[in-house]
N, C-alpha and C positions, 0 to 999 in steps of 0.2 A: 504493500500500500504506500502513495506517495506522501511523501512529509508535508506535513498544514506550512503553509506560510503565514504570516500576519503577526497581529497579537497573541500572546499565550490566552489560553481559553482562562474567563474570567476576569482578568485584569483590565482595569474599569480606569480610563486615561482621564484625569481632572481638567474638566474646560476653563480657561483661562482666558482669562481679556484678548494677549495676545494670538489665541488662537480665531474668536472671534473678528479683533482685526485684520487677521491672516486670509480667513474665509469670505470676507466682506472683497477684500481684495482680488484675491481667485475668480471671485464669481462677476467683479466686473470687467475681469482680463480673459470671462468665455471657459474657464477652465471647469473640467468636466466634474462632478460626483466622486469619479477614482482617484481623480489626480490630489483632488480636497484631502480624501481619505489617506493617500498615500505622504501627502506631505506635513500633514496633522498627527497621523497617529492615531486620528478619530474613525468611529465606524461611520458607514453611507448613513444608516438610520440616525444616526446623531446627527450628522450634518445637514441634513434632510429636516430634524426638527430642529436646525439651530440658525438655517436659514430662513425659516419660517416664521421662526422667532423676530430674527433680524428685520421681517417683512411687518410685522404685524408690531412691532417697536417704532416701526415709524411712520404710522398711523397715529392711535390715539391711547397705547398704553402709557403709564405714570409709573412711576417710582411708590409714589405715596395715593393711601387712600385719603382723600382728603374731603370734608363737608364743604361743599360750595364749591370742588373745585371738580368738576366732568364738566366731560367735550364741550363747552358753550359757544366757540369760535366764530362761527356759524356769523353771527351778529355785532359779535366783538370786533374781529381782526381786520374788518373792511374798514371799520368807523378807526380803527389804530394805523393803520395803512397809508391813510388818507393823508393822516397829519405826522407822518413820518418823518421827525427830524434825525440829525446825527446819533445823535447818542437817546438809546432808548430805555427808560427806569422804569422799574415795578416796586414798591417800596411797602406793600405787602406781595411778597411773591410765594409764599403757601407753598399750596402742590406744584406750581411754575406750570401749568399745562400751557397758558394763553403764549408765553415769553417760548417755549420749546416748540411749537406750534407758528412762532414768528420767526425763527432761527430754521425749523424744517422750509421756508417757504423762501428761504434767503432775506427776509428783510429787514433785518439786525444785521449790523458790522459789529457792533458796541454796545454796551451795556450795562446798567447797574442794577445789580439786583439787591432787595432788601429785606429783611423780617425782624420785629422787634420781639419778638420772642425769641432766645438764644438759643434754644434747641433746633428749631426750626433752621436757624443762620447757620450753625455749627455742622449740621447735617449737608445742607446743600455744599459748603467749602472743603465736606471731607469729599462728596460727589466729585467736584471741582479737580481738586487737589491729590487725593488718595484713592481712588476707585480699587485699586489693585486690592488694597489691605480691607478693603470693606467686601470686594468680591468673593476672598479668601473665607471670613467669617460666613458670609451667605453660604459658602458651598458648605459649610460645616456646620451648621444650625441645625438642631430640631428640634418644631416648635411644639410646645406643649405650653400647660396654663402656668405651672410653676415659671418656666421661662420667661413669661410674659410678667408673671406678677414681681419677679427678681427685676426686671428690666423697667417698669411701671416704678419702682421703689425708688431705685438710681433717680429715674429722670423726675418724678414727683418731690424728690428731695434736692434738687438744683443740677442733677448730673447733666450735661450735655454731649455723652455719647453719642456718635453719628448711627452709629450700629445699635445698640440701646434705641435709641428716636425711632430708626426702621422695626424693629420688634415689636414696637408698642404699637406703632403706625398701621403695620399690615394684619395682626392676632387683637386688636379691639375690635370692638362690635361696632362698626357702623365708621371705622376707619376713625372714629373719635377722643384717641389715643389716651392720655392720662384723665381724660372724663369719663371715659369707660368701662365695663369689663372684658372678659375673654369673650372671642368668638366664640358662641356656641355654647356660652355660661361655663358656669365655673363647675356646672355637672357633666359640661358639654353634651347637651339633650336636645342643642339646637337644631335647628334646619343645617346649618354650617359648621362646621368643624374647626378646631382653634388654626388648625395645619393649609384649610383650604384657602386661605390666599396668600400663600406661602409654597410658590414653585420658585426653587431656588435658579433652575436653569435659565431659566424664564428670566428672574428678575435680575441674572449675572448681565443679560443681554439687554434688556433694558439701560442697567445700570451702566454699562461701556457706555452706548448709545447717546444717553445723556449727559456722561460726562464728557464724551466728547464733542456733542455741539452748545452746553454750560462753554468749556474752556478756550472754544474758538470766542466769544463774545464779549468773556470777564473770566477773573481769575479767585473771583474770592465773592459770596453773599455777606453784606455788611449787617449790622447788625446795630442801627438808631432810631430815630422818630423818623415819622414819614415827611418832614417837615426839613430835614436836614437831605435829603436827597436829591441830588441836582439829576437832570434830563432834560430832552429837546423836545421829547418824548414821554409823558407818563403815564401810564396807566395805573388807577389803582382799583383794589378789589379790598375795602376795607368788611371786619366783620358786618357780618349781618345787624340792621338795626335790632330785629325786633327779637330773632332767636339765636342772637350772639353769645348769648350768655352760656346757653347749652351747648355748643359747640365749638366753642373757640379757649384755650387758656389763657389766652389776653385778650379777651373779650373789650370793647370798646362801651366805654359810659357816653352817655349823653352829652355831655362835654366834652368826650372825645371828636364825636358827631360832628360837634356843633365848629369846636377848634378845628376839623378839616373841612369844614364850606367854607370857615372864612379864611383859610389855606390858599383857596383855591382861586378866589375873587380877584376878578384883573386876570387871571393868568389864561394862558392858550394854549392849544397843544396837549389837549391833556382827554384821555376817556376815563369816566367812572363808572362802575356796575356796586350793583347796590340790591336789596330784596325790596319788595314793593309796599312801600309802607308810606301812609299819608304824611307822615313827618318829610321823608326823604322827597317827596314831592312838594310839599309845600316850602324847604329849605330851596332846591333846585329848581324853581316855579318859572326863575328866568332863563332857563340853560336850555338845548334843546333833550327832551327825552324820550327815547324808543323802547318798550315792552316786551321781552323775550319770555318764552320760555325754557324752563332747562329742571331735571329730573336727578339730581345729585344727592349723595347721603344727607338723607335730614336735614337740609338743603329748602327753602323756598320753591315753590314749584313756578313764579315769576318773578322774573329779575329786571330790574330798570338798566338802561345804556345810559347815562347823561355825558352832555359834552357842552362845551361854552359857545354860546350861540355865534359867534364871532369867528369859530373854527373851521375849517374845510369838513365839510359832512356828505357821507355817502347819503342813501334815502333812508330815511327816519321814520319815514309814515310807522304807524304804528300805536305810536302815544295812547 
């Protein structure tokens, strides 16, 4: 009988960024399934799902589950487009879908990203910065509630953990991280399991993905007021007014509200999204505003667009 070529039966090759960016490259120079396999190390069926992966990352999957933060683009990114100056800020940038979504589309050179919660900030610059060491731990995780509640302790008591923030982030119920409990309760009796939004392979490929069109843009998420953030360009997605509280750790008061309209007054170049609430309307009464809908974790199921009447606007109809 002839001798097996290939890998030894069983021996299971760990995917690595660089191999991701290896196959990414491959497949835009034409090269075949074999050839992948042959210069990876990797089997067809891995590569098979890992280009698929690669495929379906730069569509609309995220890193983070975030409330408020699904596909909304749709509505967004035309009216951000529009008044597209040089350098573009997000100064709540959350899950960052809108800003990875304007960098898939080319239209960011430059950028400032921001979150005043440290956890938040801390996470996206190890993205930025470390992918490698962060990808390392995802391949070696598994998630259980203990894990989660270990991780949950850290960051509830000031830790900012990059790798901590993603465990709490992806094994919460409703992606609502130290508000939370486990996916799937603490008996895990749920519909969902603490593990199911937790595919490690999955979010290895993601995670390259993102970090490398974060560090074509900017090099670091800063971490102040949204007031101290310069751009030519801003977007902001401040918490929700009405159910801010329940879903956000730095939840904005009323005064916070009130300190970013008049933030904003005089200035141009700027799109807000907001949840639909007669305050937020009758603050923005002079701006123009458009009506979306969007379906995100415990999330508003309608969101306002506003922008300063004096800005270049795509169609607005809607109000």
């Amino acid at each position: 009988m002839g001798k097996s070529v290939g890998r030894p039966v069983g021996h299971r090759i760990k995917v690595t960024p660089k191999h991701l960016s290896q196959l990414k490259r491959m497949e835009a120079e034409g090269a075949s399934k074999a050839a992948m396999a042959r210069a990876t190390g990797l089997s067809r069926p891995t590569i098979y799902r890992l280009l698929q992966s690669l495929e379906d990352s730069s569509e609309s999957k995220t890193l983070l589950r975030y409330p408020g933060g699904k596909a909304r683009g749709r509505g967004i990114i035309p009216a951000i487009t529009a008044v597209m100056g040089e350098t573009y800020a997000e100064p709540f940038f959350g899950g960052g879908s809108i800003c990875l979504a304007l960098i898939k589309r080319n239209s960011v050179c430059s950028a400032v990203i921001n979150d005043a919660d440290p956890r938040v900030a801390a996470f996206w610059t190890a993205v930025i910065q470390d992918s490698a060491a962060l990808a390392e731990k995802i391949e070696r995780f598994e998630p259980s509630v203990q894990a989660f509640l270990q991780a949950k302790n850290r960051q509830s008591n000031g830790g900012t953990d990059a790798f901590d923030f993603l465990v709490v982030n992806r094994l919460s119920h409703g992606g609502r991280g130290i508000l939370a409990g486990p996916q799937g309760g603490f008996e895990q009796s749920g519909k969902y399991g603490i593990g199911d939004r937790w595919n490690a392979q999955s979010l290895i490929v993601i995670l390259t993905e993102t970090s490398r069109m974060l560090s074509s843009v900017t090099d670091r998420c800063e971490c102040r007021d949204f007031t101290e953030i310069p751009g030519d360009t801003v977007y902001l997605d401040p918490p929700y007014y009405d159910a801010g509280p329940e879903l956000y750790p730095m939840a904005f008061k009323r005064q916070d509200h009130e300190r970013l309209r008049e933030h904003l007054r005089g200035r141009s170049s700027w799109v807000l999204s907001y949840d639909d609430h007669p305050w937020i309307r009758e603050a923005y009464a002079d701006c123009r505003i458009k009506r979306t809908h969007t379906n995100g974790n415990g999330g508003a199921k309608r969101e306002l667009i506003i922008q300063p009447v004096e800005s270049k606007q795509t169609n607005t109809s809607g109000a």
